[in-house]
C-alpha positions in Angstrom: -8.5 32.4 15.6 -8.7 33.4 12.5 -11.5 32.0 10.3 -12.4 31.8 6.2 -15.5 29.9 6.6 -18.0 28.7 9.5 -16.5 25.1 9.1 -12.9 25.5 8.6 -10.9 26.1 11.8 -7.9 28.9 10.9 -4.7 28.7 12.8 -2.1 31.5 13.5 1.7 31.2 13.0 1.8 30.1 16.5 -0.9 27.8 16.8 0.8 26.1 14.0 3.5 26.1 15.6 2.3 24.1 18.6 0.5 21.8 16.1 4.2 21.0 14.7 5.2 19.9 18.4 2.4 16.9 18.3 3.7 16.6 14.7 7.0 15.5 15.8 5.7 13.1 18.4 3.9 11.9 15.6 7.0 11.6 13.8 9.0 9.9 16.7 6.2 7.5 17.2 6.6 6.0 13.4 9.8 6.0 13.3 10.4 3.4 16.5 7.7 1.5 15.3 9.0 1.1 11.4 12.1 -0.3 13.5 10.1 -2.8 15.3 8.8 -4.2 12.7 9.7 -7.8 11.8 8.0 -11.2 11.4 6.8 -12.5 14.4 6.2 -9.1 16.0 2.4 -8.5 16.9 0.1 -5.3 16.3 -0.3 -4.7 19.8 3.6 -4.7 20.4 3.7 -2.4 17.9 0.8 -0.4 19.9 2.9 -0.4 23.0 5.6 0.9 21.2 3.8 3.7 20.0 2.2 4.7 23.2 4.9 4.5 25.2 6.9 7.3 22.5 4.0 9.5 23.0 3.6 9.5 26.7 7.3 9.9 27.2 7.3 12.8 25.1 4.2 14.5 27.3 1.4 13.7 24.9 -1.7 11.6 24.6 -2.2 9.2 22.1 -5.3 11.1 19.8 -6.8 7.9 18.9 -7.2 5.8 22.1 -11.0 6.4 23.4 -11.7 8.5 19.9 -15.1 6.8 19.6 -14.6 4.0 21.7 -11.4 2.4 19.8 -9.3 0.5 21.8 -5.7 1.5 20.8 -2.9 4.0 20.0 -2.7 3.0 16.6 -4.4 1.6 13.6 -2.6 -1.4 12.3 -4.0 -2.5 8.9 -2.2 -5.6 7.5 -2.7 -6.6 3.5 -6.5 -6.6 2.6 -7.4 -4.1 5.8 -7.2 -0.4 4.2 -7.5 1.5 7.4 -8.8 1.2 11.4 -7.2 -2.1 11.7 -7.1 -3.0 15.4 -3.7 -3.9 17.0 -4.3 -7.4 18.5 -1.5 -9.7 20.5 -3.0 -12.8 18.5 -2.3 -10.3 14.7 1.5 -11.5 14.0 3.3 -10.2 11.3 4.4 -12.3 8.9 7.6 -12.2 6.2 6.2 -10.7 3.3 2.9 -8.5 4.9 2.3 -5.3 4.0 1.3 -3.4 7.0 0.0 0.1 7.4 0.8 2.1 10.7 -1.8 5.5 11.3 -0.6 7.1 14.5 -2.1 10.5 16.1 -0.9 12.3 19.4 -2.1 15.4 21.7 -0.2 17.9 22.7 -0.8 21.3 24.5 -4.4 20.7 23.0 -3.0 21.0 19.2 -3.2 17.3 17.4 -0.6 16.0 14.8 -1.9 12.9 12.7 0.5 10.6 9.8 0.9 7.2 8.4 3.3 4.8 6.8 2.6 1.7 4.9 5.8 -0.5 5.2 7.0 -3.9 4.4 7.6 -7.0 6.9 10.7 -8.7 5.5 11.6 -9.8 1.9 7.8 -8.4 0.5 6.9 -8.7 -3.6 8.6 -5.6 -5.4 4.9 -4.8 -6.4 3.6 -4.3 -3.1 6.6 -1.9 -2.1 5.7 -0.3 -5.6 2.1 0.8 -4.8 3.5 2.3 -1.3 5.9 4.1 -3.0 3.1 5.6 -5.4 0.5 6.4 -2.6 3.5 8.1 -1.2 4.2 10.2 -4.4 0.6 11.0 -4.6 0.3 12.1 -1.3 3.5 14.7 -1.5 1.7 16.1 -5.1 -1.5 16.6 -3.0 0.7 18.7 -0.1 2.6 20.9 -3.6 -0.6 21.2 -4.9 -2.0 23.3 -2.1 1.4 24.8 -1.4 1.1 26.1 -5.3 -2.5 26.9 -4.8 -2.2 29.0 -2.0 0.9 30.9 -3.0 -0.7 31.7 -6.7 -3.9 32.9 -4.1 -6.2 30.8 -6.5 -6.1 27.3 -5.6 -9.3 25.5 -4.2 -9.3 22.1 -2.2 -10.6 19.7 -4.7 -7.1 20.7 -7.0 -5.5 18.6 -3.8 -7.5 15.5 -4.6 -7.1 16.5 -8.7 -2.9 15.5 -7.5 -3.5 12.6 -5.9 -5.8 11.1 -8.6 -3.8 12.0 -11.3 -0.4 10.9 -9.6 -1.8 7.2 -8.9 -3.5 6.9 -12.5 -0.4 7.5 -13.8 1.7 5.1 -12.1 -1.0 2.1 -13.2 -3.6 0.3 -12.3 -4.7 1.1 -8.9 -7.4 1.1 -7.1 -8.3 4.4 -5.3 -10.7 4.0 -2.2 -13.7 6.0 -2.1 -15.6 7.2 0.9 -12.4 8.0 2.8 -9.7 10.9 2.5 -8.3 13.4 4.4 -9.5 16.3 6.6 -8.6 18.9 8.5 -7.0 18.8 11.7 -6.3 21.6 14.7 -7.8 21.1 18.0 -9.7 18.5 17.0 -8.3 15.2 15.4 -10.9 15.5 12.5 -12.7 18.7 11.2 -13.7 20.1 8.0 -13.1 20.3 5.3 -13.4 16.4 4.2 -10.6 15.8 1.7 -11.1 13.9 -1.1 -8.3 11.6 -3.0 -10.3 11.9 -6.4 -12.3 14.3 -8.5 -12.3 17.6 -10.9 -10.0 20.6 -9.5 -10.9 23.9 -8.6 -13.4 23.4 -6.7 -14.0 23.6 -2.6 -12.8 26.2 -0.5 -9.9 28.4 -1.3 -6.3 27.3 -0.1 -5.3 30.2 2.3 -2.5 30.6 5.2 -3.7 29.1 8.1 -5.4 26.1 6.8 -4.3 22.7 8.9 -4.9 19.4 6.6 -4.3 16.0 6.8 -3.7 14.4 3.3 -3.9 10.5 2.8 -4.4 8.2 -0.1 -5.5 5.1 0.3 -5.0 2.9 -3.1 -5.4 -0.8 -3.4 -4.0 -3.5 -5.9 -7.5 -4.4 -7.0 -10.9 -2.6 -6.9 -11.3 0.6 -4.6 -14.5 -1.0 -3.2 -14.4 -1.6 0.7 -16.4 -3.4 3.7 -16.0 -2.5 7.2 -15.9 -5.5 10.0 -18.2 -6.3 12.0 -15.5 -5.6 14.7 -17.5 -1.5 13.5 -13.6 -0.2 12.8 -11.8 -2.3 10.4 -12.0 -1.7 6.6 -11.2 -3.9 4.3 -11.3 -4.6 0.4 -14.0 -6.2 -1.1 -12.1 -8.3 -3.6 -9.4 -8.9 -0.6 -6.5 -7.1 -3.2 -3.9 -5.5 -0.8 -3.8 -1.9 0.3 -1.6 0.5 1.0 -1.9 3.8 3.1 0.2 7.2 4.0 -0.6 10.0 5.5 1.0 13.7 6.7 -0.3 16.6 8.3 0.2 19.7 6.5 -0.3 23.6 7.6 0.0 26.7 5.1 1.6 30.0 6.0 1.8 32.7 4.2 5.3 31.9 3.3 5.2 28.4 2.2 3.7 25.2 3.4 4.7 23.2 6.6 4.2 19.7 7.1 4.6 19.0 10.5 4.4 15.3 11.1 8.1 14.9 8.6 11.0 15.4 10.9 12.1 17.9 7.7 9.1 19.6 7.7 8.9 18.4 3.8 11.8 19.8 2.4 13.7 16.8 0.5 10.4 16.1 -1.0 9.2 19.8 -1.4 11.9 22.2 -1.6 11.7 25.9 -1.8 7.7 25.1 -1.4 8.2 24.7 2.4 8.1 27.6 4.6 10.9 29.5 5.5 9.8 29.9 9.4 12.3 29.1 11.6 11.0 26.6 14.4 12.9 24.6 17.1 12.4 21.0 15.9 12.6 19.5 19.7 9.7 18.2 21.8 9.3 20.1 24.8 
């Protein structure tokens, strides 16, 4: 493997390439879930749907025995930001806003996303916030395809998008002490990335750099608490969160996100790589 630094894991064309496979399971996984959804659905049948996708599809689920948590998915509902626990007894309701972060293994390369969706008829603000976390997260991904193609972009000028995409949308909270990371053959590795702060700064953007980008923004303060369950986290002031999340790779033609089915091209455009891929799980 290529490498730019001790702590950054560098992957080849075709090492990305197997990372888009467990992208696409990844992909597959959300999608049948964001169909389940309804009131009166639980978590955990939510869980079983999600599992079930990634087995059938010859991959392990990345986050079931990651540290000892229980599941196949984190299910955060309202006031839980992320690492909710799917539970048969957590029933969605008409008007939650639920958050769905799914990961899955395969041939050793991991693929890692998340969706923040609406349980029935929800408050237009809710589905508002969503909508911006989303927008953020999709200037984060152009801002290191930009970077990397100019050859002078550095990490932070990923978390200078996201931060300046939710402060100008309104008044949103953004969490702190969470973020994005890199991702290869390992769920999480370096570098840590961070949804706020001053650009240029951090490593370089170069080809071959596997990232995970996801805001996390709130309706209320950015200040969190984690359960004494020692996964679920939670705002302080119990304002409602929202949560997204793709796995992106740079190459040196363009950048490839390889958890969306389109590898980010509605959103992206002539920024997405021109490498030609089958987009089938094997």
């Amino acid at each position: 493997m290529r490498r730019q630094q001790p702590d950054i894991q560098m992957k080849t064309p075709e090492q990305i390439e197997l990372m888009r496979g467990a992208g696409l399971v990844v992909a597959a996984a959300l999608q049948a879930m964001r169909e389940a959804v309804a009131p009166g659905v639980s978590t955990a049948d939510l869980d079983a749907v999600a599992e079930k996708v990634i087995r059938d599809a010859g991959a392990v689920p990345s986050f079931k025995g990651y540290m000892g948590f229980p599941a196949s998915i984190c299910a955060s509902v309202n006031e839980q930001v992320v690492h909710g626990i799917p539970a048969p007894d957590q029933v969605l309701r008409e008007g939650d806003l639920l958050s769905l972060d799914c990961g899955a293994i395969l041939h050793g390369w991991h693929g890692d996303a998340a969706i923040t969706v609406g349980v029935g008829e929800v408050d237009p603000s809710l589905l508002t916030m969503a909508a911006v976390a989303e927008d953020a997260m999709w200037a984060g991904i152009a801002a290191a395809a930009r970077g990397a193609a100019g050859g002078r972009g550095r990490l932070t000028d990923i978390s200078y998008s996201v931060e300046k995409t939710v402060r100008k949308a309104g008044r949103y909270g953004i969490v702190e002490g969470y973020g994005g990371h890199g991702i290869g053959t390992e769920m999480h590795q370096d570098p840590h990335v961070l949804n706020h702060g001053k650009p240029g700064k951090g490593p370089r953007l170069v080809a071959g750099m596997a990232l995970a980008i996801e805001p996390m923004i709130t309706k209320g303060s950015p200040r969190t608490l984690e359960l004494d369950d020692g996964w679920t986290v939670i705002t302080r002031d119990r304002s409602i969160a929202a949560h997204v999340e793709h796995t992106m790779a740079l190459l040196d033609d363009g950048v490839w996100v390889t958890t969306a089915p389109d590898g980010g091209r509605a959103r992206l455009g002539d920024l997405v790589t021109s490498r030609q891929s089958a987009d089938v799980i094997n």
